[in-house]
PDB file of N, CA, C and O in Angstrom, chain B, residues numbered from 101:
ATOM      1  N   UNK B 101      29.327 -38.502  -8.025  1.00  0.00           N
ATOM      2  CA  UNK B 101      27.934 -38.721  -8.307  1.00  0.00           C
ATOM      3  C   UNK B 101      27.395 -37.487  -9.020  1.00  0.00           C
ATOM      4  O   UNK B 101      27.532 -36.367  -8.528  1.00  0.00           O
ATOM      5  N   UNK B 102      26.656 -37.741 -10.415  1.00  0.00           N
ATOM      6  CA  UNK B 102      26.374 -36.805 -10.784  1.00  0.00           C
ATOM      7  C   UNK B 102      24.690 -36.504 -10.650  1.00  0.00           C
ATOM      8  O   UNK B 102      23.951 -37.289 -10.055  1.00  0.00           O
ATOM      9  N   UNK B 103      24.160 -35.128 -11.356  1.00  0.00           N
ATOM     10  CA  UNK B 103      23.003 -34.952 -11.124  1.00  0.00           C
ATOM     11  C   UNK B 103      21.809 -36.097 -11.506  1.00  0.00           C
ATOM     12  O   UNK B 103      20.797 -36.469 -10.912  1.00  0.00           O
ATOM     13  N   UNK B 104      22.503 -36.507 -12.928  1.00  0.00           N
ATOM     14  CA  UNK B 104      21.931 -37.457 -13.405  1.00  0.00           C
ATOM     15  C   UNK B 104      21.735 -39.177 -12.836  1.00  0.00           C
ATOM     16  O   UNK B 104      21.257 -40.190 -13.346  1.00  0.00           O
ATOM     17  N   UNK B 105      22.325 -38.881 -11.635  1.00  0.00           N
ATOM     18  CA  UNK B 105      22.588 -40.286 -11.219  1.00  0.00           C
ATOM     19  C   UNK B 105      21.280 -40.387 -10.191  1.00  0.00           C
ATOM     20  O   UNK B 105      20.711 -41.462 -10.002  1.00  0.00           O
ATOM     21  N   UNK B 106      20.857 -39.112  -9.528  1.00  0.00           N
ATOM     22  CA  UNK B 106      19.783 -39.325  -8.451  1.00  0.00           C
ATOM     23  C   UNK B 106      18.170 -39.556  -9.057  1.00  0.00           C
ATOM     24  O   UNK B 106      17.654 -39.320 -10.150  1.00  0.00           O
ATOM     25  N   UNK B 107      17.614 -40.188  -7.659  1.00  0.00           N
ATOM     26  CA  UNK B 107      16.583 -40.679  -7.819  1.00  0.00           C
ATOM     27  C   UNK B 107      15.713 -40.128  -7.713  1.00  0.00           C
ATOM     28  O   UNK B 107      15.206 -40.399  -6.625  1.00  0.00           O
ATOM     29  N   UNK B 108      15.160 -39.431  -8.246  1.00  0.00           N
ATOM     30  CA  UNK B 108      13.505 -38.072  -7.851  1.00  0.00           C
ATOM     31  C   UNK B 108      12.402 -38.286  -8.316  1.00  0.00           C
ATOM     32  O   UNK B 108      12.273 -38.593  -9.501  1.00  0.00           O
ATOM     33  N   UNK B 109      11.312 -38.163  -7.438  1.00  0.00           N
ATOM     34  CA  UNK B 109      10.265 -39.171  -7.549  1.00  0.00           C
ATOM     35  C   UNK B 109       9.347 -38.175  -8.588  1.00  0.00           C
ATOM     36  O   UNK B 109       9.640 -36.979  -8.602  1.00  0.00           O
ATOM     37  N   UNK B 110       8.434 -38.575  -9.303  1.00  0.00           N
ATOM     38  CA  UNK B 110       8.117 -37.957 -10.687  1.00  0.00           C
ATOM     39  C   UNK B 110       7.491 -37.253 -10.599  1.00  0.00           C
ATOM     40  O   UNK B 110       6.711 -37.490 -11.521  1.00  0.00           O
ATOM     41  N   UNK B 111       7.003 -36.027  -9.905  1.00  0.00           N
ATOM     42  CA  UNK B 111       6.807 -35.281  -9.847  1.00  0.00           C
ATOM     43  C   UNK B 111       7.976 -34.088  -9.665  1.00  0.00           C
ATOM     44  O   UNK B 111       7.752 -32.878  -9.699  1.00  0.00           O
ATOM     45  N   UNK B 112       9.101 -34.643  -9.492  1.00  0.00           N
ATOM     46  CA  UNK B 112      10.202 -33.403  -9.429  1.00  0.00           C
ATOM     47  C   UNK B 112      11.040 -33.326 -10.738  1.00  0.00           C
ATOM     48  O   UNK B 112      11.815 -32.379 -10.870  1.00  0.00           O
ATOM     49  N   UNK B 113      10.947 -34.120 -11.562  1.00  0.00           N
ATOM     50  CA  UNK B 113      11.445 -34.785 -12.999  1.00  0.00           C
ATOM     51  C   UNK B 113      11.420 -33.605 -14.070  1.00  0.00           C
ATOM     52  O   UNK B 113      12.072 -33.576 -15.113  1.00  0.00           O
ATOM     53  N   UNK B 114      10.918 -33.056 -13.804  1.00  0.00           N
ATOM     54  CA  UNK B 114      10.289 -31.830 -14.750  1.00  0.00           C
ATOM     55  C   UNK B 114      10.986 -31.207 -14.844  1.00  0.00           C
ATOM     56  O   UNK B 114      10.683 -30.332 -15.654  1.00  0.00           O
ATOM     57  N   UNK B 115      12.444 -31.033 -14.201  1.00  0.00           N
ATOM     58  CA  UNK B 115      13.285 -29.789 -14.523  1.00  0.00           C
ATOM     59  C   UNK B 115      13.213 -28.733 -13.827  1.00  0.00           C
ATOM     60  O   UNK B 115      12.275 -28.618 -13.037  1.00  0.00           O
ATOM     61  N   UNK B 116      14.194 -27.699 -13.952  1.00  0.00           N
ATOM     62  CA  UNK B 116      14.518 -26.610 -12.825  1.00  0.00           C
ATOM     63  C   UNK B 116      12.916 -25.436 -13.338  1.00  0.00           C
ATOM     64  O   UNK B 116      12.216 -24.826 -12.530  1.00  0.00           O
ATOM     65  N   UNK B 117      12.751 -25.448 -14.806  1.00  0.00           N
ATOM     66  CA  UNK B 117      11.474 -24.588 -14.622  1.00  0.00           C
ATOM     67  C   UNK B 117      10.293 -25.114 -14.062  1.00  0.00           C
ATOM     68  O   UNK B 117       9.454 -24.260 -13.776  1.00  0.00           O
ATOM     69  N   UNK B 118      10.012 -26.235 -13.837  1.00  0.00           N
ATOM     70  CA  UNK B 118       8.841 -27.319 -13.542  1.00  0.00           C
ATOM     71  C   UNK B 118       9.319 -26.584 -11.612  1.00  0.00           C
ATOM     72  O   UNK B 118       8.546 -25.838 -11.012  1.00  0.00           O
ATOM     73  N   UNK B 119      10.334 -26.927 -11.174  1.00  0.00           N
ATOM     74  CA  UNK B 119      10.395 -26.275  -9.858  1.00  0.00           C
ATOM     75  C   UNK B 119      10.499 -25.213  -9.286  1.00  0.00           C
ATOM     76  O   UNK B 119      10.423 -24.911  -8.096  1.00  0.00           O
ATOM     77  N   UNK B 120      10.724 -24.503 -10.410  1.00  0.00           N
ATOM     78  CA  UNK B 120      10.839 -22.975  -9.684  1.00  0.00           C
ATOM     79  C   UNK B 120       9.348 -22.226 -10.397  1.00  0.00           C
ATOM     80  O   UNK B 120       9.237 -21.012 -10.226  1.00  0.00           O
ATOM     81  N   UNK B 121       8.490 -22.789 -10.999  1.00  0.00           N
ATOM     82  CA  UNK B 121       6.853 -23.120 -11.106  1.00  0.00           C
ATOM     83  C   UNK B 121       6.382 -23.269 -10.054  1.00  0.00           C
ATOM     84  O   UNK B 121       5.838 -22.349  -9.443  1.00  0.00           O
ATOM     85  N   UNK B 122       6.494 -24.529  -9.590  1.00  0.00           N
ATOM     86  CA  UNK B 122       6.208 -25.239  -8.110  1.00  0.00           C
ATOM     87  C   UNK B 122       6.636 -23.965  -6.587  1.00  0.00           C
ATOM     88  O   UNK B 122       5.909 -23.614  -5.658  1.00  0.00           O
ATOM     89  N   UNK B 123       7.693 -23.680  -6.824  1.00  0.00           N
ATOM     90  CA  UNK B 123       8.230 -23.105  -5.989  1.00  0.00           C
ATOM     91  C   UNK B 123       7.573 -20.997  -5.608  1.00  0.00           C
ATOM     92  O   UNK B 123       7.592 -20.250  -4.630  1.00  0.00           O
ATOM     93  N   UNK B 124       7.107 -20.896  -7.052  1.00  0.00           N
ATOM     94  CA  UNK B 124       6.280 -19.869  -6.739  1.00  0.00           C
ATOM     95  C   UNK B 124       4.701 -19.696  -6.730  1.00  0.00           C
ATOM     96  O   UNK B 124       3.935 -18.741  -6.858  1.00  0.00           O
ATOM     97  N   UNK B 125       4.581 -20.950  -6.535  1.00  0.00           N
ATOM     98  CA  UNK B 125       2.910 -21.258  -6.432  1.00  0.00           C
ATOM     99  C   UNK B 125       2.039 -21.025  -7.786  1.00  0.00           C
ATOM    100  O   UNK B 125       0.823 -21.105  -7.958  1.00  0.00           O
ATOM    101  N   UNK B 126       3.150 -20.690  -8.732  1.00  0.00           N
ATOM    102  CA  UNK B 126       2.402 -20.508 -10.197  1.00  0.00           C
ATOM    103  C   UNK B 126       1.904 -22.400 -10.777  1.00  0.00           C
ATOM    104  O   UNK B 126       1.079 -22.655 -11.654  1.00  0.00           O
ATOM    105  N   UNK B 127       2.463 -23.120 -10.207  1.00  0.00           N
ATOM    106  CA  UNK B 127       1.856 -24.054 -10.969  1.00  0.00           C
ATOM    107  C   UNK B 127       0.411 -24.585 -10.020  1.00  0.00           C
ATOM    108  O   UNK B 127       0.496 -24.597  -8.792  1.00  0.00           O
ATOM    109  N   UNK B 128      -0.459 -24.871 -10.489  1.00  0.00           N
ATOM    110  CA  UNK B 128      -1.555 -24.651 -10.093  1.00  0.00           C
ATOM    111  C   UNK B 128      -2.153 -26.718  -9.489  1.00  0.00           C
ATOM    112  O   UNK B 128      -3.286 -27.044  -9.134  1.00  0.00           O
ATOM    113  N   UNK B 129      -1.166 -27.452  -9.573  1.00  0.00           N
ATOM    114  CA  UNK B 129      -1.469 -28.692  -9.210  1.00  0.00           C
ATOM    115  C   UNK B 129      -1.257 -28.904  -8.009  1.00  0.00           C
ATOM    116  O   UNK B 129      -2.053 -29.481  -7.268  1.00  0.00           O
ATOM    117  N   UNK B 130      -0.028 -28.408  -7.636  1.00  0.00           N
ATOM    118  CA  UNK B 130       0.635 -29.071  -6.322  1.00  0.00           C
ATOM    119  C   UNK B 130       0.306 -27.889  -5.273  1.00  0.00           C
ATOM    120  O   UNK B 130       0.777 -28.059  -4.149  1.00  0.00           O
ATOM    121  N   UNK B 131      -0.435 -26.721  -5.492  1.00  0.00           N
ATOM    122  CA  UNK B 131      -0.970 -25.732  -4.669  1.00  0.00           C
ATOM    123  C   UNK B 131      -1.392 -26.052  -3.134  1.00  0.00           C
ATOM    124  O   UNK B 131      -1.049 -25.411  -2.141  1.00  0.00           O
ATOM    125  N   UNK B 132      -2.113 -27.053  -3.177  1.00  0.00           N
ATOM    126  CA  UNK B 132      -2.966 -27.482  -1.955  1.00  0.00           C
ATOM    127  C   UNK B 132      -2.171 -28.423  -1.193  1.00  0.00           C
ATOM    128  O   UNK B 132      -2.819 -28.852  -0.238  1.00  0.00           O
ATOM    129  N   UNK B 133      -0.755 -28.997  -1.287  1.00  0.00           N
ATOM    130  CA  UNK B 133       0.153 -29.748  -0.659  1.00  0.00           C
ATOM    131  C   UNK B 133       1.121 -29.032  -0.275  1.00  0.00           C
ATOM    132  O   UNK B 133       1.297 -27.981  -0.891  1.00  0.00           O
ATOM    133  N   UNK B 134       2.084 -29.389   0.901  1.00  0.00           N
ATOM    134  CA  UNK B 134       3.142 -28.776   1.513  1.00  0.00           C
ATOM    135  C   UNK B 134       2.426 -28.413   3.127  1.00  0.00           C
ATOM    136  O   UNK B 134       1.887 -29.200   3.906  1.00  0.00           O
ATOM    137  N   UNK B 135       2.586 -27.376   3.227  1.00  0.00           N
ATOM    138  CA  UNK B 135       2.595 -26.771   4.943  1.00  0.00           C
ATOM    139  C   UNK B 135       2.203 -25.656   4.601  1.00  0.00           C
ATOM    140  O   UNK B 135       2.323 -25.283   3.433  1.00  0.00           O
ATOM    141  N   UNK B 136       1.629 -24.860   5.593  1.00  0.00           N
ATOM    142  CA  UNK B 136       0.632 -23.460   5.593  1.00  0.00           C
ATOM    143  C   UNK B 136       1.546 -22.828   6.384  1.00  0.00           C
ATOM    144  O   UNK B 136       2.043 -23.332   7.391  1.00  0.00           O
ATOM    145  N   UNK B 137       1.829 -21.513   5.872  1.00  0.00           N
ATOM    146  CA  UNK B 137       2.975 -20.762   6.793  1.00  0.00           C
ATOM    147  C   UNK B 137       1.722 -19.568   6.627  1.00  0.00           C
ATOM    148  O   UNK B 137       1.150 -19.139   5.625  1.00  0.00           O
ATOM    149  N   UNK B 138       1.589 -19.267   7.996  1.00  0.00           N
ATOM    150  CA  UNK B 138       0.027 -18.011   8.510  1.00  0.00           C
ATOM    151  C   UNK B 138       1.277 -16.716   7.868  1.00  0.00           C
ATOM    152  O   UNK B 138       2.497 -16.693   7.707  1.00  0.00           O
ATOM    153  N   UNK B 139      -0.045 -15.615   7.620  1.00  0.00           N
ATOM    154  CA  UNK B 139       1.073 -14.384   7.775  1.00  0.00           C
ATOM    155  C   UNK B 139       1.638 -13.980   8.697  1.00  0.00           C
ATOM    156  O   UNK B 139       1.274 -14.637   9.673  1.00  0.00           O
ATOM    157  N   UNK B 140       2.648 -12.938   9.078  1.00  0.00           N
ATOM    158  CA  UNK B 140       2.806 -12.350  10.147  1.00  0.00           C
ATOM    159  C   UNK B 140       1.698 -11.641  10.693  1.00  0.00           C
ATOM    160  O   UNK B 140       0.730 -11.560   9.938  1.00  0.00           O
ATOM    161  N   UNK B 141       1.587 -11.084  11.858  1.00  0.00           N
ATOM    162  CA  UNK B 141       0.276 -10.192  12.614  1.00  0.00           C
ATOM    163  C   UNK B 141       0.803  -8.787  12.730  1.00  0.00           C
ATOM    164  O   UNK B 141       0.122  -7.859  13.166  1.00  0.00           O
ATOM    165  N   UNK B 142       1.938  -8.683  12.357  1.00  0.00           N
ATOM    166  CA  UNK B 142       2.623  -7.271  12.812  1.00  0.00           C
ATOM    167  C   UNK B 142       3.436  -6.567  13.928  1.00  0.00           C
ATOM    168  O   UNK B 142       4.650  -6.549  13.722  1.00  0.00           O
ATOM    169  N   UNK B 143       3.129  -6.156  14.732  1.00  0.00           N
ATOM    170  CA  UNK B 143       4.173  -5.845  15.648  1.00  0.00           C
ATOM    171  C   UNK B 143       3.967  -6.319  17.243  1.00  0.00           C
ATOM    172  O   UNK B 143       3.021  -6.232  18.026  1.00  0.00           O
ATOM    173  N   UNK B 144       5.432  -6.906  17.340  1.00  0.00           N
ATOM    174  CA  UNK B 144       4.942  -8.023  18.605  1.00  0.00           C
ATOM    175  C   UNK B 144       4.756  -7.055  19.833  1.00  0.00           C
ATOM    176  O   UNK B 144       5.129  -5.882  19.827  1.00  0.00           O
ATOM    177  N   UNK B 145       4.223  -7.596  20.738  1.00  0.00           N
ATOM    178  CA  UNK B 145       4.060  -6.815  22.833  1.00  0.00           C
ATOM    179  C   UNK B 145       4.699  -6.551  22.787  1.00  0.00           C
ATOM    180  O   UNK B 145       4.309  -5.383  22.760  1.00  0.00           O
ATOM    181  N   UNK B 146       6.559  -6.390  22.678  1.00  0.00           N
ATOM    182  CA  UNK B 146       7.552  -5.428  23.179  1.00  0.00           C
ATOM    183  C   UNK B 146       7.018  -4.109  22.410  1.00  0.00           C
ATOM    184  O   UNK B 146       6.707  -3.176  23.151  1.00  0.00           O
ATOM    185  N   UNK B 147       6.886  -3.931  21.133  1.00  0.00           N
ATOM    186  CA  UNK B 147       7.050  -3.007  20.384  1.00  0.00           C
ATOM    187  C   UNK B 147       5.614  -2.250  20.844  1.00  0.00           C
ATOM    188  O   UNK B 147       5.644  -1.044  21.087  1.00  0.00           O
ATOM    189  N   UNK B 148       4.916  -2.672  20.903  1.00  0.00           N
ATOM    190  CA  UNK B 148       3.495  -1.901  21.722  1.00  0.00           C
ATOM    191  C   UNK B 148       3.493  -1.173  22.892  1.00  0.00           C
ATOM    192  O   UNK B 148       2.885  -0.152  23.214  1.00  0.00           O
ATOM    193  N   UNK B 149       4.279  -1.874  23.471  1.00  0.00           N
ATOM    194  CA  UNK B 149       4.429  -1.690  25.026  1.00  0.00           C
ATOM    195  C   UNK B 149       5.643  -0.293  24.914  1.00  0.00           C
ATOM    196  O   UNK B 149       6.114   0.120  25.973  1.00  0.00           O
ATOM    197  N   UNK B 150       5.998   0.240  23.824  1.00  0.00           N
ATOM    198  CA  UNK B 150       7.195   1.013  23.657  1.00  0.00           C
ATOM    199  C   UNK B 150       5.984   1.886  22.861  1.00  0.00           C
ATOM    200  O   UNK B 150       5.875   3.017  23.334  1.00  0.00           O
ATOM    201  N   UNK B 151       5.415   1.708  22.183  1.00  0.00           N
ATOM    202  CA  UNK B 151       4.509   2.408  21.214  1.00  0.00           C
ATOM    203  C   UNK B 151       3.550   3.281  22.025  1.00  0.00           C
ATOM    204  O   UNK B 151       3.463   4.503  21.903  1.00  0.00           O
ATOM    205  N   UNK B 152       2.750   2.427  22.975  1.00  0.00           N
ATOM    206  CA  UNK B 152       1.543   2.581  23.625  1.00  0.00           C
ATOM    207  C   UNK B 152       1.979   3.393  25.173  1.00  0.00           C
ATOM    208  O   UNK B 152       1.215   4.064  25.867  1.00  0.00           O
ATOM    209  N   UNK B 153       3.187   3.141  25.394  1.00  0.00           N
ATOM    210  CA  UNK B 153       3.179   3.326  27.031  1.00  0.00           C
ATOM    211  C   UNK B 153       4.120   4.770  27.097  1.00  0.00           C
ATOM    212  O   UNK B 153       4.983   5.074  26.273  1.00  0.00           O
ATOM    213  N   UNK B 154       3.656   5.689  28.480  1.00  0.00           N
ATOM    214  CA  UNK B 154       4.530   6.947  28.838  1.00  0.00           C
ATOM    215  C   UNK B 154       5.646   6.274  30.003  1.00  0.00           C
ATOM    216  O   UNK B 154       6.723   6.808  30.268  1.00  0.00           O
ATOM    217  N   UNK B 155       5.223   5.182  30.539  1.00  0.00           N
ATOM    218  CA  UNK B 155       6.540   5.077  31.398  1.00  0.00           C
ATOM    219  C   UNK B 155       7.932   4.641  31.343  1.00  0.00           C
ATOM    220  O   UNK B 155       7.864   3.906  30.358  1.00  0.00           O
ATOM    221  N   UNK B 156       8.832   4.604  31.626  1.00  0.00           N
ATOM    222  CA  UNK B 156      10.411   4.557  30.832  1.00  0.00           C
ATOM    223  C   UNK B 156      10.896   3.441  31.266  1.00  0.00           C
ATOM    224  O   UNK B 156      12.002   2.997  30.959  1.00  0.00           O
ATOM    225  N   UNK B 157       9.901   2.794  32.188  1.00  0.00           N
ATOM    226  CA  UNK B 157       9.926   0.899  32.524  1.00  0.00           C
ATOM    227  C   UNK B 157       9.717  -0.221  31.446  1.00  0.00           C
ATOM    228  O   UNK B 157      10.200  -1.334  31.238  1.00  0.00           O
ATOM    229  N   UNK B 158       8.688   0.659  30.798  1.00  0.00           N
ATOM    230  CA  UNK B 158       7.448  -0.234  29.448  1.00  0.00           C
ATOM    231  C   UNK B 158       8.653  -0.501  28.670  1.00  0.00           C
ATOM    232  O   UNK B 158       9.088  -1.620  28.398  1.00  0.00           O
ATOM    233  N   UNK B 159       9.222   0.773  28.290  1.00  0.00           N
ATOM    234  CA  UNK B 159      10.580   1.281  26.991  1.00  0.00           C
ATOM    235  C   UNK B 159      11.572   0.381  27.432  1.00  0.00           C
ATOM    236  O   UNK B 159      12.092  -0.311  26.555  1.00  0.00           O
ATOM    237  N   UNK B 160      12.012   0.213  28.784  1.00  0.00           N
ATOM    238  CA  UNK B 160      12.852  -0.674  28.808  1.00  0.00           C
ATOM    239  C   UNK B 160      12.723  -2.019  28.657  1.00  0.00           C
ATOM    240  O   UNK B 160      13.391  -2.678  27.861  1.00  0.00           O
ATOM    241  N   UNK B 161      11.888  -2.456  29.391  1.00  0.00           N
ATOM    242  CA  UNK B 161      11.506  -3.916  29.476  1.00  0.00           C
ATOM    243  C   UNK B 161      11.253  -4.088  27.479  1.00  0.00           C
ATOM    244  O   UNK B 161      11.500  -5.129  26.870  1.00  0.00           O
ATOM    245  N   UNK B 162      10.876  -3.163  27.009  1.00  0.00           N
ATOM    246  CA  UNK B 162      10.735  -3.704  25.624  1.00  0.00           C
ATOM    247  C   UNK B 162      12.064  -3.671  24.506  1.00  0.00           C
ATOM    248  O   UNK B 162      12.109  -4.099  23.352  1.00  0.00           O
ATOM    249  N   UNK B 163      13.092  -3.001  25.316  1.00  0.00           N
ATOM    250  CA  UNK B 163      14.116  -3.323  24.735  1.00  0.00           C
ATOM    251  C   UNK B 163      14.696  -1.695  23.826  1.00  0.00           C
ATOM    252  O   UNK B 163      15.646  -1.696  23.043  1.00  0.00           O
ATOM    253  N   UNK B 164      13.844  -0.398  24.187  1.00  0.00           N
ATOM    254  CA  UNK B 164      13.645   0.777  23.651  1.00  0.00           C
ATOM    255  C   UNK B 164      14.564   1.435  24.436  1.00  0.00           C
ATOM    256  O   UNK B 164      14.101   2.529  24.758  1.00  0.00           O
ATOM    257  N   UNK B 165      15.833   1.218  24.952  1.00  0.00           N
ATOM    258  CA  UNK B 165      16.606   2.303  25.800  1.00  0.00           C
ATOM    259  C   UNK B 165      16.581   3.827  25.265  1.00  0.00           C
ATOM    260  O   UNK B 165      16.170   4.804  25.891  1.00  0.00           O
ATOM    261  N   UNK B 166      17.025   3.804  24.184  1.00  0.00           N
ATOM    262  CA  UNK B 166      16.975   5.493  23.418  1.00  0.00           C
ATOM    263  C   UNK B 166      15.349   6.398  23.884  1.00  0.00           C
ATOM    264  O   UNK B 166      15.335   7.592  24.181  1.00  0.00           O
ATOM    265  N   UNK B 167      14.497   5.789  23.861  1.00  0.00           N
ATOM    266  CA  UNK B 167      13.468   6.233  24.428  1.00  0.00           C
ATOM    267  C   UNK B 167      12.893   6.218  25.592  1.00  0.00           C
ATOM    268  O   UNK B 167      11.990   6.911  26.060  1.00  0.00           O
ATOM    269  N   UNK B 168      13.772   4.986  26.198  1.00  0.00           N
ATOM    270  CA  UNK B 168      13.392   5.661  27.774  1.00  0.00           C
ATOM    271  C   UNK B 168      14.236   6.468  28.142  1.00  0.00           C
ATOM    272  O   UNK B 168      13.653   6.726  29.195  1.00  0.00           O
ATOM    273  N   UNK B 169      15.377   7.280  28.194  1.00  0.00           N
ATOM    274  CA  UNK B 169      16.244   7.759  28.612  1.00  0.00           C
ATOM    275  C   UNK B 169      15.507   9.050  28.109  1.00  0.00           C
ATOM    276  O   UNK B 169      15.512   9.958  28.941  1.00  0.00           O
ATOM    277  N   UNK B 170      14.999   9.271  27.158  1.00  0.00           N
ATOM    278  CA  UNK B 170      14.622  10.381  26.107  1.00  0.00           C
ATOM    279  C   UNK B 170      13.019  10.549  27.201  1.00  0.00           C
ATOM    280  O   UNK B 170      12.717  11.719  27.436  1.00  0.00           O
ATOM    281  N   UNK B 171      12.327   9.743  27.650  1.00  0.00           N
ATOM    282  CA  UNK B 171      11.151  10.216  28.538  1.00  0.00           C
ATOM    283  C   UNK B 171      11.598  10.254  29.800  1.00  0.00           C
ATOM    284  O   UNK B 171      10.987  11.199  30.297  1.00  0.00           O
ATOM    285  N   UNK B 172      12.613   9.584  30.978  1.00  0.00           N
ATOM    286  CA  UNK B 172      13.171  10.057  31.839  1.00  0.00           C
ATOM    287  C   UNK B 172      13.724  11.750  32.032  1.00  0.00           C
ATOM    288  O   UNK B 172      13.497  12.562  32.928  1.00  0.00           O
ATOM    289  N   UNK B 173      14.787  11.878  30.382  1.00  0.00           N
ATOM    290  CA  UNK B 173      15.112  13.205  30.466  1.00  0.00           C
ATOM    291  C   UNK B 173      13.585  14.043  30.639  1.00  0.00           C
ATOM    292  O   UNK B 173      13.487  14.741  31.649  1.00  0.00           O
ATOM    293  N   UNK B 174      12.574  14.002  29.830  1.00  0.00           N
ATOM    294  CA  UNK B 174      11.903  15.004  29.705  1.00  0.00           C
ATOM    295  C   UNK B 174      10.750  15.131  30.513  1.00  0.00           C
ATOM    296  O   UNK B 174      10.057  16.138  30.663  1.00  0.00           O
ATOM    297  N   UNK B 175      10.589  13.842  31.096  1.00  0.00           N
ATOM    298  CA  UNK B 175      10.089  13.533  32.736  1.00  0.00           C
ATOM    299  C   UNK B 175      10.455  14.685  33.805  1.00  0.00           C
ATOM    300  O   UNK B 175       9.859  15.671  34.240  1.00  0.00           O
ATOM    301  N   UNK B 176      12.001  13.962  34.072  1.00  0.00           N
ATOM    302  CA  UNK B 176      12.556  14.553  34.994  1.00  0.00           C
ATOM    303  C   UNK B 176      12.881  15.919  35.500  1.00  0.00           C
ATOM    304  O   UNK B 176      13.018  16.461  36.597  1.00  0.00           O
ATOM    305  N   UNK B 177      12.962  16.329  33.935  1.00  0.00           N
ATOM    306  CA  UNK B 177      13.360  18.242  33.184  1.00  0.00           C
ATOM    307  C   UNK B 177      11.924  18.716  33.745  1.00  0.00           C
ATOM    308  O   UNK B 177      11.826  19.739  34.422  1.00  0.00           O
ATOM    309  N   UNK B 178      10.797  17.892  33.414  1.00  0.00           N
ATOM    310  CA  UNK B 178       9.320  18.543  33.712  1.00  0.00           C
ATOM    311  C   UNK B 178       9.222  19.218  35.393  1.00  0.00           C
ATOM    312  O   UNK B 178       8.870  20.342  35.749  1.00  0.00           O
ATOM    313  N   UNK B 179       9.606  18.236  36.070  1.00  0.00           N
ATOM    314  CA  UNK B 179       9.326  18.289  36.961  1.00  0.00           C
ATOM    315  C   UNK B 179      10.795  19.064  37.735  1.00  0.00           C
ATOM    316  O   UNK B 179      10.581  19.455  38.883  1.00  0.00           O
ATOM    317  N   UNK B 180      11.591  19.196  37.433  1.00  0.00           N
ATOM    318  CA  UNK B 180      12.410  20.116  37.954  1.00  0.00           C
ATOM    319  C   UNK B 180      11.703  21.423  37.782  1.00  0.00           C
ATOM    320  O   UNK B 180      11.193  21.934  38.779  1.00  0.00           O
ATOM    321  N   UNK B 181      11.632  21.926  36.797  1.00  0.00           N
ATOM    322  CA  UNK B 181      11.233  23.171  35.705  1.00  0.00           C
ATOM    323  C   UNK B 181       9.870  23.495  36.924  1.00  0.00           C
ATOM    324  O   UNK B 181       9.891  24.461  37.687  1.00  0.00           O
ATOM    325  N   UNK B 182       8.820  22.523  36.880  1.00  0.00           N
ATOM    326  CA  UNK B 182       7.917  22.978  37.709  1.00  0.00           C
ATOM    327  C   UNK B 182       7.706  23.028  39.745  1.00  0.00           C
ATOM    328  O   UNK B 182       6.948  23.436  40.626  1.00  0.00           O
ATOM    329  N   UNK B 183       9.011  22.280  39.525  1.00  0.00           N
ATOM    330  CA  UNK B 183       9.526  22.652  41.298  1.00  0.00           C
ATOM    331  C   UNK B 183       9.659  24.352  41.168  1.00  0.00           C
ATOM    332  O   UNK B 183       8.878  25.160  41.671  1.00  0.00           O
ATOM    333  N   UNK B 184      10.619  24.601  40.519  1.00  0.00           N
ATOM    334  CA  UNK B 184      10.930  26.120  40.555  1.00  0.00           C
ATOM    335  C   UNK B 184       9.963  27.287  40.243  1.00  0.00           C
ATOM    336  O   UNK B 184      10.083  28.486  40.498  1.00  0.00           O
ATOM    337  N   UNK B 185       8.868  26.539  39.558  1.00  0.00           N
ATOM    338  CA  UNK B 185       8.238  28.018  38.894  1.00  0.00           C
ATOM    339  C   UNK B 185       7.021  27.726  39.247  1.00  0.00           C
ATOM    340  O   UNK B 185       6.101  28.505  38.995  1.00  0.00           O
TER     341      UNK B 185
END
């Protein structure tokens, strides 16, 4: 079966520039049809909760091990350091 054999309803007829028109929103007819994809919002609750938080629970639960281990160490170092002195 070749390309020429299928059936495409006339609005797709136009050829690969007619769709890749369509396809970058440069053609200005078919703009207002299809599906609405929202933007992203940016950075999801794990990544906040790693951003925003000092405890090395937040870091984990968000999936940040390198940084909780990195505020445990300097947690833990704190409070040794100030047992002694």
């Amino acid at each position: 079966m070749d390309d020429d054999d299928l059936d495409l309803p006339g609005d797709l007829e136009g050829g690969s520039s007619a769709l890749a028109a369509g396809a970058s929103g440069a053609g200005g007819e078919g703009e207002d049809e299809g599906y609405f994809v929202p933007p992203t919002k940016g950075q999801g609750p794990p990544a906040n909760w790693a951003n925003n938080s000092q405890l090395a629970m937040d870091h984990i639960v968000a999936g940040s091990f390198e940084s909780a281990c990195r505020l445990l160490h300097d947690q833990v170092l704190r409070h040794i350091i100030h047992k002694f002195f």
